[in-house]
C-alpha positions in Angstrom: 62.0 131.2 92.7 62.5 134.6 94.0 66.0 136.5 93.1 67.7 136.0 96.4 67.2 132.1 96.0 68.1 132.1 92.6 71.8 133.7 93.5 72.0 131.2 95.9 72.1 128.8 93.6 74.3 130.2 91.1 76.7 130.7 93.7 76.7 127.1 95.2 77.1 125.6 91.4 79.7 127.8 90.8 81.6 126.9 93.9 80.7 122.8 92.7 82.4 123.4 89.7 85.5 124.8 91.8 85.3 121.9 94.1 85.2 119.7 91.2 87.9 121.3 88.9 90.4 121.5 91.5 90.1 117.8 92.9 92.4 115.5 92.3 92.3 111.1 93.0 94.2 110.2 96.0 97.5 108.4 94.8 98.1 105.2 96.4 101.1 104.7 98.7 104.3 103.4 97.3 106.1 100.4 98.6 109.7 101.0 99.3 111.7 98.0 99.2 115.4 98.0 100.3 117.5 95.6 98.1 121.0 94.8 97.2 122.1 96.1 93.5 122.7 91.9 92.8 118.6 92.2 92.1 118.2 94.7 90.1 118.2 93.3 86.7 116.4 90.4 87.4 113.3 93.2 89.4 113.5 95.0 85.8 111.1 91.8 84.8 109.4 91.0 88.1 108.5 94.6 89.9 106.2 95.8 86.8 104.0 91.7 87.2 103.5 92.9 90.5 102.7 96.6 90.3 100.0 95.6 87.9 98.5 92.7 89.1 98.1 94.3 92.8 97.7 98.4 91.9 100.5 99.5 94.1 103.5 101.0 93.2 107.4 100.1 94.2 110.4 102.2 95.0 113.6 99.4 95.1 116.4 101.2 97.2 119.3 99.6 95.9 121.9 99.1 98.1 124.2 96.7 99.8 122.7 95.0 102.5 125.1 95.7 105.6 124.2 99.4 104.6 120.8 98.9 104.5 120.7 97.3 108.0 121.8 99.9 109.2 119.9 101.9 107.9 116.7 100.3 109.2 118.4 100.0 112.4 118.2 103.9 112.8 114.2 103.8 111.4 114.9 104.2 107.6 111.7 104.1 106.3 111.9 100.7 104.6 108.7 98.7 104.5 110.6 95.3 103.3 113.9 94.4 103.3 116.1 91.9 101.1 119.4 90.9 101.7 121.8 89.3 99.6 122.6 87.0 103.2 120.6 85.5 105.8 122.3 86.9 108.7 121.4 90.3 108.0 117.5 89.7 108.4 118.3 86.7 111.1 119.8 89.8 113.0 116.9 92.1 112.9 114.7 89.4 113.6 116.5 88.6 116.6 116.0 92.5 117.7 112.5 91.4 117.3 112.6 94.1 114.0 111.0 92.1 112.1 107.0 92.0 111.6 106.3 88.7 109.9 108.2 86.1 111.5 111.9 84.6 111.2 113.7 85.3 108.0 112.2 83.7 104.2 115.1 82.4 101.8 113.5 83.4 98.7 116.7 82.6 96.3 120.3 81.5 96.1 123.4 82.0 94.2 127.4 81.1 94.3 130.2 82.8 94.2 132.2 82.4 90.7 135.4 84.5 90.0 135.0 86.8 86.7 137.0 88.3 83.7 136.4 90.2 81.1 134.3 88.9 78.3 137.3 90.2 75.9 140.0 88.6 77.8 141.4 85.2 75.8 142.8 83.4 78.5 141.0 81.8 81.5 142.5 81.2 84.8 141.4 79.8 88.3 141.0 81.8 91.8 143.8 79.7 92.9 146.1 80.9 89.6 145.2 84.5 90.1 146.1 84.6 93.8 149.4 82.4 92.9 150.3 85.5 90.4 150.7 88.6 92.4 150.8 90.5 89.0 146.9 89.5 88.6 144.7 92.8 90.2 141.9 90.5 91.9 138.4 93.2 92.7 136.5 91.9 95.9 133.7 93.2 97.6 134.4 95.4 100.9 133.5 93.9 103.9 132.5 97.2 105.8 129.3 97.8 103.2 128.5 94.7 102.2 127.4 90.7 102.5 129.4 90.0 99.4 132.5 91.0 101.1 131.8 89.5 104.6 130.9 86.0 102.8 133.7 86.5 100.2 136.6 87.5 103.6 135.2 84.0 105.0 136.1 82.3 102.3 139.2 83.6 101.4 140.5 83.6 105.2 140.0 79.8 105.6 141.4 78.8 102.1 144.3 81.5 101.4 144.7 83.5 104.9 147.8 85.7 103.2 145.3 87.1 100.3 145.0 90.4 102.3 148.7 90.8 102.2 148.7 91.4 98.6 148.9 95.2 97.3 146.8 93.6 93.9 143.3 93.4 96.1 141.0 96.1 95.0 137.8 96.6 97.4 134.4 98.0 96.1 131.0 98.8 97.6 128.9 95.9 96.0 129.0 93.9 92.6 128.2 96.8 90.1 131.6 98.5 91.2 133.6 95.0 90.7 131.9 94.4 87.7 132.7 97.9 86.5 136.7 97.5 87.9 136.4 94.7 85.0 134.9 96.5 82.5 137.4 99.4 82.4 140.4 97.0 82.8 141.0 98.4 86.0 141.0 95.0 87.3 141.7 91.5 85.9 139.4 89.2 87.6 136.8 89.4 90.3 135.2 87.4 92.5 131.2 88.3 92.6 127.5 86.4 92.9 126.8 84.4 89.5 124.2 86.1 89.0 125.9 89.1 88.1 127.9 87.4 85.2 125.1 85.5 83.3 123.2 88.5 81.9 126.2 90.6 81.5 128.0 91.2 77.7 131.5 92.5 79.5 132.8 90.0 81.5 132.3 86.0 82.0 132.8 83.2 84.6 136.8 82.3 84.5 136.4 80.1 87.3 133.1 78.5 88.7 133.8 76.9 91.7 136.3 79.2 93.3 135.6 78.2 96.9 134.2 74.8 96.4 130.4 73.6 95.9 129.3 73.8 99.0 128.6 77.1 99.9 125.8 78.8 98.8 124.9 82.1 99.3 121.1 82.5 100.4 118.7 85.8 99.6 116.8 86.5 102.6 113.5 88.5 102.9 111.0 90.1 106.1 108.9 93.0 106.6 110.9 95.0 108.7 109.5 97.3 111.7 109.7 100.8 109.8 106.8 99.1 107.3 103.8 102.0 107.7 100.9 100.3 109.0 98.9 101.2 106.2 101.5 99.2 103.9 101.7 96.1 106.0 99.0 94.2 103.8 100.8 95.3 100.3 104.4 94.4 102.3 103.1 90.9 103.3 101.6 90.4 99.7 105.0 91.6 97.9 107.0 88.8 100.4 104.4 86.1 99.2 105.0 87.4 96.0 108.7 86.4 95.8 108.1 82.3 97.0 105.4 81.8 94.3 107.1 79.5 91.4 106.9 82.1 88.4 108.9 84.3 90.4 111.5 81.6 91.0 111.4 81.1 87.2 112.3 84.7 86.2 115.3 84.7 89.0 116.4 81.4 87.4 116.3 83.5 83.7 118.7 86.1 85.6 120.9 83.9 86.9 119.9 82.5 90.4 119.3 79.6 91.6 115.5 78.6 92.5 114.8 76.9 96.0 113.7 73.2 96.1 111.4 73.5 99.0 
């Protein structure tokens, strides 16, 4: 090997070793999920089973779900979208914004008026709104489900609530449940699921607008899912129906499906 060859190749090693010291693996796209703060205990549990079992990481964007409609509406770039409410995703796919069909219940709850954990006495939706001394937290229609469902309710069984000066309105369940927690509030009406797993407050009444109205978690793959996501997005819906899933939601609080 004469000299010129032999530079040659101690410059194209050299430049190897570069290549090679400088490269780095190609991280994997991350799922972004929009979902209402109701889920976000009961996803502490069920996001890391699925990030391990299919390799792909999730970001949760927890917020309410009227928010994050609108959000997707204006191309937030949400690959799949949960709502604490059907109508929300019924909506979209009715806008034909929706990629895998019409909208997948995936869980349930109720509605069940709170209190705080310390408080002795217990006292019945019907009590508290009798007692315009009692500071009753809702949720706010404008941002989210919980409010629309909870302004149904309350219009058809006690139309006067909204004229008392004791309603307090806050953005989703955390905020009521924090109203509670710093006696801000006495009682709150909120998803069950947000009272089982929590140490300040507890159920005062369970049935606050009857039995039959349960409030149904809806799922789809929504329009702004990157095409080079869709298989992961389809995979995290399936995800959610399969029974061990159910059983952790049921753990937290919800109510599995019977279908």
């Amino acid at each position: 090997m004469d000299i010129r060859m032999f530079k040659v190749l101690i410059i194209t090693i050299i430049a190897l070793g570069v290549v090679v010291g400088s490269w780095k693996p190609i991280q994997a796209e991350t799922l972004t999920v929009g979902a209402p703060p109701s889920l976000k205990a009961a996803f502490s549990d069920i996001l890391p089973l699925f990030e391990q079992e299919y390799g792909v990481k999730v970001h949760i964007d927890y917020t309410p779900s009227k928010t994050l409609l609108r959000q997707i509406e204006k191309g937030a770039p949400i690959d799949v979208f949960l709502s604490a409410g059907i109508e929300e995703v019924e909506y979209l796919h009715k806008k034909r914004l929706t990629l895998n069909g019409a909208p997948r219940i995936f869980v349930q709850t109720s509605l069940v008026l709170m209190m705080s954990a310390d408080s002795a006495a217990t006292m019945s939706l019907q009590d508290a709104l009798h007692n315009r001394t009692i500071r009753i937290a809702l949720g706010d229609p404008a941002t989210s489900y919980l409010g629309d469902v909870t302004a149904r309710a309350l219009t058809k069984l006690y139309p006067m609530y909204k004229s008392r000066s004791h309603v307090l309105y806050a953005s989703h369940t955390e905020d009521i449940v924090n109203l509670i927690r710093t006696g801000k509030a006495d009682v709150g009406l909120v998803y069950r699921a947000n009272v089982i797993n929590s140490r300040d407050v507890r159920i005062s009444d369970d049935t606050p607008i009857g039995k039959d109205m349960p409030i149904e978690f809806a799922q789809a793959v929504v329009w702004t899912c990157r095409a080079s996501l869709r298989s992961v997005a389809d995979q995290f819906s399936d995800f959610l129906m399969t029974p061990r899933v159910q059983t952790l939601l049921a753990k937290y609080g919800f109510d599995s499906l019977n279908r």
